[in-house]
Wavefront OBJ file of the C-alpha trace (Angstrom):
o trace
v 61.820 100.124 99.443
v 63.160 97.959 102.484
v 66.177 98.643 104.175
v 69.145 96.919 102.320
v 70.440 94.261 105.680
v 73.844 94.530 107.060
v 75.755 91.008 106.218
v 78.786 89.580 107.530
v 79.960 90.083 104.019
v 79.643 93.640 104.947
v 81.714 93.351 108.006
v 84.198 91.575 106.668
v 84.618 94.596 104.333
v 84.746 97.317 107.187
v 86.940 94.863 109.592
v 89.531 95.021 106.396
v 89.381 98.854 106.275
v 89.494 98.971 110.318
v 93.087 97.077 110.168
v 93.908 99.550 107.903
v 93.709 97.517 104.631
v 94.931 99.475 101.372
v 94.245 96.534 98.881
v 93.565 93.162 98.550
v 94.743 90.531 95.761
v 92.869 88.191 94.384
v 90.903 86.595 92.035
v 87.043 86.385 91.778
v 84.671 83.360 91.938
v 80.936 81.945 92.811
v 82.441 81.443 96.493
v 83.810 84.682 97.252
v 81.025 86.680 95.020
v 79.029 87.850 98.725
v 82.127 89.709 100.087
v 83.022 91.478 96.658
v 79.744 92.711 96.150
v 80.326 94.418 99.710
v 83.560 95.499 98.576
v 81.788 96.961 95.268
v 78.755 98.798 98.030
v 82.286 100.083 99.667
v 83.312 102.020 97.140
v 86.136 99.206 96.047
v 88.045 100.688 99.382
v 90.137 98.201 99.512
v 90.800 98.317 96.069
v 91.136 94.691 94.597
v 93.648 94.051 92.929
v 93.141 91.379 90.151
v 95.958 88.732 89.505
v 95.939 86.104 86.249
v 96.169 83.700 88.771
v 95.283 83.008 92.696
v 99.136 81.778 92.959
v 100.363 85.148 92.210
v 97.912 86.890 93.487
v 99.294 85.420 97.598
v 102.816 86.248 96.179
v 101.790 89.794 95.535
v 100.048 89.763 98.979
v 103.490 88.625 100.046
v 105.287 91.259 97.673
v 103.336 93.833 99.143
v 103.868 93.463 103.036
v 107.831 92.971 102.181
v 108.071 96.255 100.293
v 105.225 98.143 102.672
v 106.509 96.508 105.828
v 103.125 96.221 106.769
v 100.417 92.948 105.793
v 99.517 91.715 102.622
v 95.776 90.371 101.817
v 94.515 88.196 99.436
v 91.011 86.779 98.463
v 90.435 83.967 96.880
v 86.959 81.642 96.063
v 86.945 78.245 97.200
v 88.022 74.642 95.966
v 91.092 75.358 93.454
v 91.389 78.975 94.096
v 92.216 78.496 97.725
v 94.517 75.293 96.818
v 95.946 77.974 94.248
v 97.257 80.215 97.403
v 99.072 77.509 98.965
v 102.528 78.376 97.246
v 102.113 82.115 98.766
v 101.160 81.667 102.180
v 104.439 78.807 102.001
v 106.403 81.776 101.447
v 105.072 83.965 103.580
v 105.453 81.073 106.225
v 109.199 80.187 105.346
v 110.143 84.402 105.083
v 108.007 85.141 108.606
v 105.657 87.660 106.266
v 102.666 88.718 107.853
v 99.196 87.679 105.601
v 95.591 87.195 106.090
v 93.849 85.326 103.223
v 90.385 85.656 102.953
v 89.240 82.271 101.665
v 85.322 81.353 100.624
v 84.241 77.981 101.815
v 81.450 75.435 100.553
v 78.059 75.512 102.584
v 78.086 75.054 105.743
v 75.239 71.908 104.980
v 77.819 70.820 102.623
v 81.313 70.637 104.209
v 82.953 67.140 104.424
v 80.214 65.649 101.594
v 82.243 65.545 99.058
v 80.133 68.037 97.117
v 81.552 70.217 93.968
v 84.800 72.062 95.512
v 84.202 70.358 99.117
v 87.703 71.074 100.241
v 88.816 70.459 103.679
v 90.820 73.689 104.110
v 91.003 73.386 107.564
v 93.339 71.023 107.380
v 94.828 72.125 104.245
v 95.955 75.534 105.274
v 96.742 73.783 108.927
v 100.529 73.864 108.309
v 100.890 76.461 106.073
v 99.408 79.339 108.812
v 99.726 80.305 111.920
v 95.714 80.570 112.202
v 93.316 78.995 110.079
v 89.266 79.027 111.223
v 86.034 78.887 109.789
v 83.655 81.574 110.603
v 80.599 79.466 111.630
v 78.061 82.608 112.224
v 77.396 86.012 112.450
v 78.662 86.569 115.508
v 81.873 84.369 115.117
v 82.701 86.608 112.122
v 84.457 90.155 113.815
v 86.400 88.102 116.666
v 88.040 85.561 113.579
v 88.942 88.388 111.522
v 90.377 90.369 114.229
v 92.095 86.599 115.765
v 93.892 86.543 112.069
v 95.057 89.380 112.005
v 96.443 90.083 115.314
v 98.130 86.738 114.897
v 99.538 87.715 111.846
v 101.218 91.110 112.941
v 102.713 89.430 115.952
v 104.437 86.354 115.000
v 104.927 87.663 110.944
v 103.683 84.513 109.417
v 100.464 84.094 107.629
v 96.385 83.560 109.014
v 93.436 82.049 107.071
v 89.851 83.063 107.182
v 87.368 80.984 105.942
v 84.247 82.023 104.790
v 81.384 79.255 104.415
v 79.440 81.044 100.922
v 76.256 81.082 103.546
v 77.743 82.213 106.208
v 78.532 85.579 103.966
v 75.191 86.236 103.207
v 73.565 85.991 106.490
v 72.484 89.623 108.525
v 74.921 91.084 111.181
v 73.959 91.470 114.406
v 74.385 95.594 115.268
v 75.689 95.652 118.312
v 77.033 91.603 119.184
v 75.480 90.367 122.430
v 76.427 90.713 124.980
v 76.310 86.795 126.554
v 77.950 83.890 127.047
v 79.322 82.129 123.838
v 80.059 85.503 122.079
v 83.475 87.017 121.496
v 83.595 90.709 121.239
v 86.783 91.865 119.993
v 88.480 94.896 118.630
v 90.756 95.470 115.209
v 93.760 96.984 117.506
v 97.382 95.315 117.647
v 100.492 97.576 118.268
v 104.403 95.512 119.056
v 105.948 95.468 121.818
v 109.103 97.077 123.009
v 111.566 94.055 122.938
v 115.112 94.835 124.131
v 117.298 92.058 126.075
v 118.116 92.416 129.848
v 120.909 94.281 131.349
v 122.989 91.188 131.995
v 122.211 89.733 128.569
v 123.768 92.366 127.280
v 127.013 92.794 129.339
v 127.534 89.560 129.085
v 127.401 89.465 125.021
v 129.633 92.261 124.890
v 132.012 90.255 127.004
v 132.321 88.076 124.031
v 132.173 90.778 121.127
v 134.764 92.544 123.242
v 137.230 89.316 123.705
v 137.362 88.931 119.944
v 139.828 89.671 117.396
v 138.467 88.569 114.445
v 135.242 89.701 114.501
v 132.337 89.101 111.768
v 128.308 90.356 111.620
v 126.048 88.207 109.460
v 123.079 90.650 109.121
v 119.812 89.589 107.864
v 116.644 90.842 107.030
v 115.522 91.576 111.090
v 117.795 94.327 110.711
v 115.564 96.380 108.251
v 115.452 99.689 110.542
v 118.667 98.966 112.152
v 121.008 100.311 109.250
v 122.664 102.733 111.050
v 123.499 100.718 114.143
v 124.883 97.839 112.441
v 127.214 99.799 110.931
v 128.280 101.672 114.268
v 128.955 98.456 115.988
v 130.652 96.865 112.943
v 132.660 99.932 113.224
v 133.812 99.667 116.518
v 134.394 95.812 116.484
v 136.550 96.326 113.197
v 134.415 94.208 111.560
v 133.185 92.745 108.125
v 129.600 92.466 107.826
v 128.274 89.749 105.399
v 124.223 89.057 105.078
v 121.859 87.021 104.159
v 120.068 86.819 101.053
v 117.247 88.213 102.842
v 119.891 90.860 104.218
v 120.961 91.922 101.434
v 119.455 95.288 101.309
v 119.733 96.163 104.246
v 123.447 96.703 104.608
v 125.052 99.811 102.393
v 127.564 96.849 100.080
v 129.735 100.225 98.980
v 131.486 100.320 102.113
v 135.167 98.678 102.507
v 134.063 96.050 105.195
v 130.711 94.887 103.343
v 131.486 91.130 102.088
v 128.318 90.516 100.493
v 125.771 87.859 100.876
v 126.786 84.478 102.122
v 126.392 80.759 101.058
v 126.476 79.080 97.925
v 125.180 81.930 95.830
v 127.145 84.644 97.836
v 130.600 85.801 97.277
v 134.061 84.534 98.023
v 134.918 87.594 100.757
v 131.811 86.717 102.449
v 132.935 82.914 102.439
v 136.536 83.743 103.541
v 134.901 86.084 106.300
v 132.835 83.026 107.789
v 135.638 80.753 107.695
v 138.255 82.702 109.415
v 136.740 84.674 111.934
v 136.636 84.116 115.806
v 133.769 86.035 116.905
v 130.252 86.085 115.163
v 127.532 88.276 115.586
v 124.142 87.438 114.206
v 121.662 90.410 113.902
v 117.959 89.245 112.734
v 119.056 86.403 110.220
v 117.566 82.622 110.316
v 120.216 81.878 107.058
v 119.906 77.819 107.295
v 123.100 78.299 105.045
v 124.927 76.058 107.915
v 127.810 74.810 105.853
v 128.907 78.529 105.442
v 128.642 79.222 109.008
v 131.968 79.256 110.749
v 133.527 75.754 112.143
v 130.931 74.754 115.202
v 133.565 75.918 117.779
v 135.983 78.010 115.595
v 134.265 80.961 116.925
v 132.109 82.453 119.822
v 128.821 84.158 118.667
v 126.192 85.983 119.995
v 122.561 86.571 117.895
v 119.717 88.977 118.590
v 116.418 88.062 117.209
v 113.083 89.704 117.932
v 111.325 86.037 117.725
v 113.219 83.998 120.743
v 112.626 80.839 118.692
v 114.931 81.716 116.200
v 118.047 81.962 118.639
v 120.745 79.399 118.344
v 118.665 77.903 115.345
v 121.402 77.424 112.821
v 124.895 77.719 114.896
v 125.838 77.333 118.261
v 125.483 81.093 120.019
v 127.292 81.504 123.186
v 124.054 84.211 124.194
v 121.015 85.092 122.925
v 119.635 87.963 122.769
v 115.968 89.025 122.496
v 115.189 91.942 120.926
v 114.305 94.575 118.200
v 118.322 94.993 116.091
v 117.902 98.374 116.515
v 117.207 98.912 120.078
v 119.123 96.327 120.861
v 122.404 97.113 118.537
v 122.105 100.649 120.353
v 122.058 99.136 123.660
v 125.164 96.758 123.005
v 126.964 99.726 121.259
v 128.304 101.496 124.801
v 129.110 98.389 126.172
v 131.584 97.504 123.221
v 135.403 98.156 123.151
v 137.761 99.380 119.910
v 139.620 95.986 119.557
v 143.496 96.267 119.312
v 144.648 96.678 115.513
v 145.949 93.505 114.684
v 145.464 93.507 110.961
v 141.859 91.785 110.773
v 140.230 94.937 109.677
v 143.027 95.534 106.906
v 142.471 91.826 106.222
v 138.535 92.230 105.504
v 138.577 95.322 103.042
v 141.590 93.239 101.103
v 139.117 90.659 100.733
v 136.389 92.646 99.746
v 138.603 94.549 96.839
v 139.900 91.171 96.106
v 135.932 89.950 95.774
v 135.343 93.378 93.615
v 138.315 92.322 91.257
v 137.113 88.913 90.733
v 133.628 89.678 89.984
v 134.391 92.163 87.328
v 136.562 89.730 86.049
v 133.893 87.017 85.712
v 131.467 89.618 83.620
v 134.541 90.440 81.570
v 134.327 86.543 80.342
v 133.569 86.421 76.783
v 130.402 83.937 76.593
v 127.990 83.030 73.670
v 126.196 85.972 72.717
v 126.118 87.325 76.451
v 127.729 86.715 80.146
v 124.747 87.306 82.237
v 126.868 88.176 84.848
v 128.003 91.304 82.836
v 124.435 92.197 81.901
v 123.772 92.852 86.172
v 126.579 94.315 86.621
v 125.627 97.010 83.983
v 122.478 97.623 85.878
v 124.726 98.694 88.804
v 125.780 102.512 87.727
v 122.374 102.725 86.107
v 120.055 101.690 88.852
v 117.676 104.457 89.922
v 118.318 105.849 93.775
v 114.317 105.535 94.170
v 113.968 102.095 92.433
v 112.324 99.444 94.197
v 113.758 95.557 93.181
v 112.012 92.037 92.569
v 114.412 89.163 91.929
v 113.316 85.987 90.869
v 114.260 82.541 91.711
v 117.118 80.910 89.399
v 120.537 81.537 88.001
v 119.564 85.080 88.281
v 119.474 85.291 92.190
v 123.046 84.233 91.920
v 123.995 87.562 89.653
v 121.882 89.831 91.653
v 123.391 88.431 94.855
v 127.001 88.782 93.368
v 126.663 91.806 91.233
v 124.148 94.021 91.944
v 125.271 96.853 94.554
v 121.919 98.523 96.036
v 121.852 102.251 96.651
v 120.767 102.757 100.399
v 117.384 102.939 100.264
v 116.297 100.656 96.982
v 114.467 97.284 98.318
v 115.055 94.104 96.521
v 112.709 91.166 97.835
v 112.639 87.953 96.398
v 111.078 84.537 97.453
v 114.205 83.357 99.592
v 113.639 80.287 101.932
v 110.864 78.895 99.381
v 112.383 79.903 96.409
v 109.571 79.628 94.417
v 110.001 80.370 91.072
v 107.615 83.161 89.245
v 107.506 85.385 91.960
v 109.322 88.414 90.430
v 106.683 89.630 88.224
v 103.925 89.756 91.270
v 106.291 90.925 93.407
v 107.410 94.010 91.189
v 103.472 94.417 91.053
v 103.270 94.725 94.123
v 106.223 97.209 94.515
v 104.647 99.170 92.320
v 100.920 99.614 93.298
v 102.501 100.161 96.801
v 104.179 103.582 95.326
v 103.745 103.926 91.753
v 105.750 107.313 91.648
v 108.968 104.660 92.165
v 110.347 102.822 88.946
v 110.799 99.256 89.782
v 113.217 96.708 88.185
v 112.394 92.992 88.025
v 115.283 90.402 87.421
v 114.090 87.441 85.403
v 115.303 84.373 84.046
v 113.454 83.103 81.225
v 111.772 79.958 82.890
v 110.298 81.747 85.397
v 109.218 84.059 82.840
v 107.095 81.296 81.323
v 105.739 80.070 84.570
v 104.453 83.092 85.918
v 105.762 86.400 83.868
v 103.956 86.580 80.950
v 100.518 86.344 81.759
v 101.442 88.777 84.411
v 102.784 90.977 81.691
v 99.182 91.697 80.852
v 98.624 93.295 84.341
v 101.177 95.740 83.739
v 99.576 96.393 80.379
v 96.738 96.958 82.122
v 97.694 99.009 84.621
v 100.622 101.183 83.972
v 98.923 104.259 82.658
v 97.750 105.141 85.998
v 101.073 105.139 87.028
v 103.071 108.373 88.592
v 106.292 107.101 86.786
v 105.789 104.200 83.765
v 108.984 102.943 84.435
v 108.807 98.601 84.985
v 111.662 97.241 83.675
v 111.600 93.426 83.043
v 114.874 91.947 82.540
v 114.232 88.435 80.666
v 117.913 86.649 80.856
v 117.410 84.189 77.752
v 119.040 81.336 77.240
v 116.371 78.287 77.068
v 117.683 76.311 79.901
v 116.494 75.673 83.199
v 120.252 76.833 83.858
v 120.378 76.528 87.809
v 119.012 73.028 88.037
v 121.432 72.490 85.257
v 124.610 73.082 87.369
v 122.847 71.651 90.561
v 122.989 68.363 88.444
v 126.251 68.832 87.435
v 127.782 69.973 90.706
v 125.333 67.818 93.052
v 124.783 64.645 90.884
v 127.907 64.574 88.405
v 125.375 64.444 86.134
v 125.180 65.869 82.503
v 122.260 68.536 81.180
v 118.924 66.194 80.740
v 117.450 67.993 77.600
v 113.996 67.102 78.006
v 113.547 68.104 81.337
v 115.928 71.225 80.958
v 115.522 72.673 77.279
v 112.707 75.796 77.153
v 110.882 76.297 74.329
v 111.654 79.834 72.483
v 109.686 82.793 73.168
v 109.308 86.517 71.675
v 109.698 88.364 75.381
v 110.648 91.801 73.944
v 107.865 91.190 70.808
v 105.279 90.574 73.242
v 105.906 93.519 74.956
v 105.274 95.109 72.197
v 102.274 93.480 71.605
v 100.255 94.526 74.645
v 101.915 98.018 73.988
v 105.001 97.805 76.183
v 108.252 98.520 74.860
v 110.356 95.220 73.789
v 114.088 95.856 73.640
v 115.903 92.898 72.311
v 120.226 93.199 73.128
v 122.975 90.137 72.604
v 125.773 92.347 71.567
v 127.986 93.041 75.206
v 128.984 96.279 73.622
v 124.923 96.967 73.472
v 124.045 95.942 77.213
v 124.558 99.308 79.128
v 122.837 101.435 76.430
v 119.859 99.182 76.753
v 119.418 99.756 79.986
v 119.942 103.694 79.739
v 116.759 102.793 76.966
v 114.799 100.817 79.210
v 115.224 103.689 82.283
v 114.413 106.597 79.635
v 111.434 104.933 78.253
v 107.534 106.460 78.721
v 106.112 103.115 79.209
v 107.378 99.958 80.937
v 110.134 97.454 79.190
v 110.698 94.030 78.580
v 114.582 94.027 78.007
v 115.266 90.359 76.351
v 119.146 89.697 77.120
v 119.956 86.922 75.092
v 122.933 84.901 77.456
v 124.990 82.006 77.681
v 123.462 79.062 79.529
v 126.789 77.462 80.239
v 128.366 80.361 82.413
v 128.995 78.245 85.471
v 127.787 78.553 88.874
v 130.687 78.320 90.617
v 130.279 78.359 94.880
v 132.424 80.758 96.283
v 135.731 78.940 97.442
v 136.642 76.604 98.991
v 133.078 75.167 98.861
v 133.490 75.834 95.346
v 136.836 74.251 95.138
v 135.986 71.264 96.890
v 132.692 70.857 93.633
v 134.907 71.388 90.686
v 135.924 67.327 90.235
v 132.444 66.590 90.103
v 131.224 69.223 87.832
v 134.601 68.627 85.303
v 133.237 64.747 85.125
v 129.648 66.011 84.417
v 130.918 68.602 82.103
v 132.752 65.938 79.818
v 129.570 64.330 79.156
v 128.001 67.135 78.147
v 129.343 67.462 74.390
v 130.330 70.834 72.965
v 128.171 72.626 75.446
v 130.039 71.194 77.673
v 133.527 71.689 76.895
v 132.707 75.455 76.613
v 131.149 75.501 79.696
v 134.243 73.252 81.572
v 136.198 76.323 79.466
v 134.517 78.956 81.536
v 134.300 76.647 84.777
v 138.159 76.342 84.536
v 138.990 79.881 83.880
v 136.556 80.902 86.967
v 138.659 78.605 88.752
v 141.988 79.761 88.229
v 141.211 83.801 88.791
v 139.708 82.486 91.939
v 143.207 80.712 92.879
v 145.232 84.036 91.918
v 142.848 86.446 94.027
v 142.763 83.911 96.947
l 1 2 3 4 5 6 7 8 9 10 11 12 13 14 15 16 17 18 19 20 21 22 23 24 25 26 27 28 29 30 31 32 33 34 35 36 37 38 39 40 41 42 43 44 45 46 47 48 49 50 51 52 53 54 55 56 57 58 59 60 61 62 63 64 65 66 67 68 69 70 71 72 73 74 75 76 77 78 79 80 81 82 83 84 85 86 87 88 89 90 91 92 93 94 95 96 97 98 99 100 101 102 103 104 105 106 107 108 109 110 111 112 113 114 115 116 117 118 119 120 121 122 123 124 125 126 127 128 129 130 131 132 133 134 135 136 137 138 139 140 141 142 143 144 145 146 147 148 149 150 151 152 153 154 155 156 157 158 159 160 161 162 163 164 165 166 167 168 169 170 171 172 173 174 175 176 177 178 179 180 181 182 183 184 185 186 187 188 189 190 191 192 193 194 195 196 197 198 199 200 201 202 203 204 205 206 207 208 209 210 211 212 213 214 215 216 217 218 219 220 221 222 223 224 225 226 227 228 229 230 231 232 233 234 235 236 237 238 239 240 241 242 243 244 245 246 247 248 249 250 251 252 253 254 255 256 257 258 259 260 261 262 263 264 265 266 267 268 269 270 271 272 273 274 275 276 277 278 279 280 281 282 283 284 285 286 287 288 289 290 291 292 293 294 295 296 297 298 299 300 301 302 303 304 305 306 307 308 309 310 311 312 313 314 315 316 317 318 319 320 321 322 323 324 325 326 327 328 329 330 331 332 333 334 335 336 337 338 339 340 341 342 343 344 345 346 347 348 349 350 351 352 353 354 355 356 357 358 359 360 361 362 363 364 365 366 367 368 369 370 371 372 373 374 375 376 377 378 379 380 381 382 383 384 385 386 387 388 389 390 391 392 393 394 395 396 397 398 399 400 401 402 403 404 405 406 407 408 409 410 411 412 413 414 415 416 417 418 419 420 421 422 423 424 425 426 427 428 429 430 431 432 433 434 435 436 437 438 439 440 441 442 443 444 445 446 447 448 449 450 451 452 453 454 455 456 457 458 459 460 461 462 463 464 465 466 467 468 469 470 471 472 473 474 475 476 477 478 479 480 481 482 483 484 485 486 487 488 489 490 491 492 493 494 495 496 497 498 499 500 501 502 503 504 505 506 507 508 509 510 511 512 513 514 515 516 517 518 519 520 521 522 523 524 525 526 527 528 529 530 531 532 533 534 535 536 537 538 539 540 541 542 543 544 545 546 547 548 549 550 551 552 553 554 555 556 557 558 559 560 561 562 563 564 565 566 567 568 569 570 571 572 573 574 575 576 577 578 579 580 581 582 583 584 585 586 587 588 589 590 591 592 593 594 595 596 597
């Protein structure tokens, strides 16, 4: 029996288990068939990890490296599976995620003849990544792979390998040449220490220090830098708002957390922006520029570990370059106790006033349920070891409002993208990355239709080889495509368009129990909080089907918000009964805003 050859399939398998590769998503075809079979001869080391579909397959890749802090893979066959990834490796792009997909190509003898799936992904993936090549021989293979992802780890944005179905089955050289024309490379990449200079950072804390109204705006570059940013918030006297992307990385129980800022954020972190002197901008790219202070109401100073990203959204006075953590501790001994002049008094009122109005909001009667009171229930309940996916809709706006993470719990979503279905891969991926954590994903019903359900059957799949069973789905019902139906009203003046907003109905907590999940079904407000204390107690993961009111209003915190409310009370009285009840709620919103202001 001959020898069985070594093929750059093969090396493709051991370069993914050299960067130290855990799994890889994906979905199988003709194209990619070479490479799995090596994966299969490995021992499925990386495991693949099967999606319903090559788009959420990349967004579990992407899922993956946000929870892991490490580098998502995926795999994909040629033609439309690679045009499938596109959406993922957008987000990966737009959330600097670091991401290798591993992308089968036609024949070499074939490329740019229009044969069956002749794709030019060259130029197809050209914007999308921050490397994209075609392995064109043996030897070409190990220095492309190792090219991708090296360039992925260092600028956090996502690489393409293509992988001509030829190319894959041809022998690998054992050792590469040694001559001219042949790149011998090794799977090693570790960061570099990144900390500004010495007079960078006096003179940013000359501004911090001549401030008396000072504000942070953290985002998600401050990820191991928790404790810092609140020692320098501390000493400045500062509020602290974030990103969306920020979010969990700032502990929202303390007095001086404002919340998330912009149009889904919250009115103390709107009232922070807007009346502050002095900014400080610790790893956040928020393009959120009409929430940014006044362009020359205050001085400001950002640290960013990518240069590029310094000065990108407001006018900084300096820039500094560098890690939030090492930097943040650098600036901290530099930095003088400002004079109490009220401002720190000033930001916890606001923040207790923001606390009082959101409560109020949930408290709003709606028709069956507020969803805003549904979140908010999830608060007190919410596991200190869960891990969080949120998906993109009216249900970004109540986690961003309502939902206070325990220090600790991740939430990721698809932010700069938003791309809608990406809760249900995410969570996935939160979970195969450490399935002894229960995970929570937050759902709105269209996006449960685009992407959720079929990804349902994964979990179904899956779960009972999980350390704890607990995925809870929360499905926020209410048959509307309910954030592009307020965009219309408060962008356009424009009433709900039924045909292009309406969703058809669908049994989410029957289904569940269906593939042999747990469906929990709740419209009564009085019901909410024990169905979560069901869903958290359950052996087996949950679909909990919230049945809410499509016409709660997304009101922008004020006085964005105020400055919306004539257009969205002329598209409101077009709307018919829906309408008045939502111009009802809108109004109401309104006026507690005006009393707590």
């Amino acid at each position: 029996m001959t020898e069985r050859q070594h093929l750059v399939a093969d090396l493709v398998v051991e370069r993914l288990q050299a960067w130290g590769v855990e799994r890889v998503f994906g979905y199988s075809g003709e194209g990619i068939s070479t490479t799995l079979g090596a994966m299969r001869r490995a021992g499925n080391r990386p495991a693949f990890v099967q999606a319903r579909h090559e788009e959420n397959a990349t967004l579990m890749a992407v899922g993956h490296a946000k929870y892991t802090g490490g580098l998502g893979v995926v795999m994909s066959t040629e033609g439309p599976g690679a045009i499938h990834l596109l959406n993922g490796l957008y987000d990966a792009k737009l959330d600097n995620v670091p991401l290798v997909a591993v992308v089968a190509h036609q024949m070499r003898t074939v490329i740019g003849s229009g044969y069956q799936r002749d794709v030019d992904l060259q130029t197809l993936y050209s914007d999308a990544t921050a490397y994209v090549q075609t392995v064109l021989a043996p030897e070409h293979a190990p220095m492309v792979l190792d090219r991708a992802f090296r360039t992925a780890l260092a600028s956090r944005q996502p690489c393409a390998v293509l992988l001509p179905h030829d190319v894959q089955k041809l022998p690998m050289p054992d050792p590469l040449p040694h001559e001219h024309g042949v790149v011998v490379t090794a799977p090693q990449w570790r960061p570099a220490r990144a900390r500004p200079g010495e007079e960078d950072l006096r003179q940013a804390a000359e501004v911090l220090n001549a401030g008396r109204k000072v504000a942070l705006l953290v985002g998600q570059g401050a990820r191991h830098a928790r404790e810092q940013v609140e020692a320098v918030a501390d000493r400045l006297g500062a509020g602290v708002a974030t990103s969306l992307l920020g979010k969990p990385w700032v502990d929202e129980r303390r007095p001086t957390s404002a919340g998330v800022m912009g149009i889904l954020g919250t009115t103390a972190a709107a009232h922070l922006m807007s009346s502050c002197d002095t900014l400080l901008i610790v790893g956040s790219n928020d393009p959120w520029v009409e929430f940014y202070p006044e362009p020359g109401q205050a001085r400001a100073v950002q640290i960013d570990v990518n240069t590029g990203n310094l000065g990108n959204w407001y006018p900084v006075d300096v820039g500094l370059p560098g890690d939030a953590a090492e930097t943040l501790g650098a600036l901290l001994p530099l930095l003088h106790q400002p004079d109490d002049d009220g401002w720190h008094d000033e930001v916890v009122d606001r923040v207790a006033r923001w606390r009082t109005l959101a409560a109020q909001r949930a408290a709003l009667p709606a028709e069956p349920l507020n969803p805003e009171l549904v979140v908010q229930e999830l608060t007190p309940r919410l596991p200190a070891d869960a891990q969080v996916s949120v998906d993109v809709g009216t249900v970004t706006y109540w986690y961003a409002r309502h939902l206070v993470l325990p220090p600790g719990v991740q939430a990721h979503l698809s932010s700069t993208l938003a791309s809608m279905g990406s809760a249900m891969p995410y969570g996935i991926a939160a979970k195969l990355a450490a399935p002894d954590r229960p995970v929570v994903a937050l759902v709105g019903d269209g996006a449960m239709q685009m992407n959720g359900i079929a990804e349902l059957i994964t979990v179904a799949d899956r779960w009972q080889d999980w350390a704890d069973p607990r995925f809870v789905v929360l499905v926020l019902r209410n048959q509307d495509l309910a954030e592009v139906t307020w965009e219309q009203r408060q962008m356009e003046g424009d009433p709900r368009f039924v045909p292009s907003q309406r969703l058809p109905a669908f049994p989410y907590a029957g289904y569940a129990d269906l593939l042999g999940l747990r469906g929990l079904h709740v419209e009564d407000p009085a019901d909410v909080g024990s169905a979560w204390d069901a869903a958290f107690a359950a052996d087996r993961p949950v679909v909990l089907e919230a049945v809410v009111d499509a016409e709660v209003p997304l009101l922008p915190p004020f006085p964005a918000g105020e400055q919306k409310l004539e257009q969205m009370q002329r598209a409101l009285a077009q709307d018919g009964p829906a309408g008045e009840r939502a111009l009802h709620l809108l109004e109401e919103q309104a006026r507690q805003e005006r009393e707590l202001a």
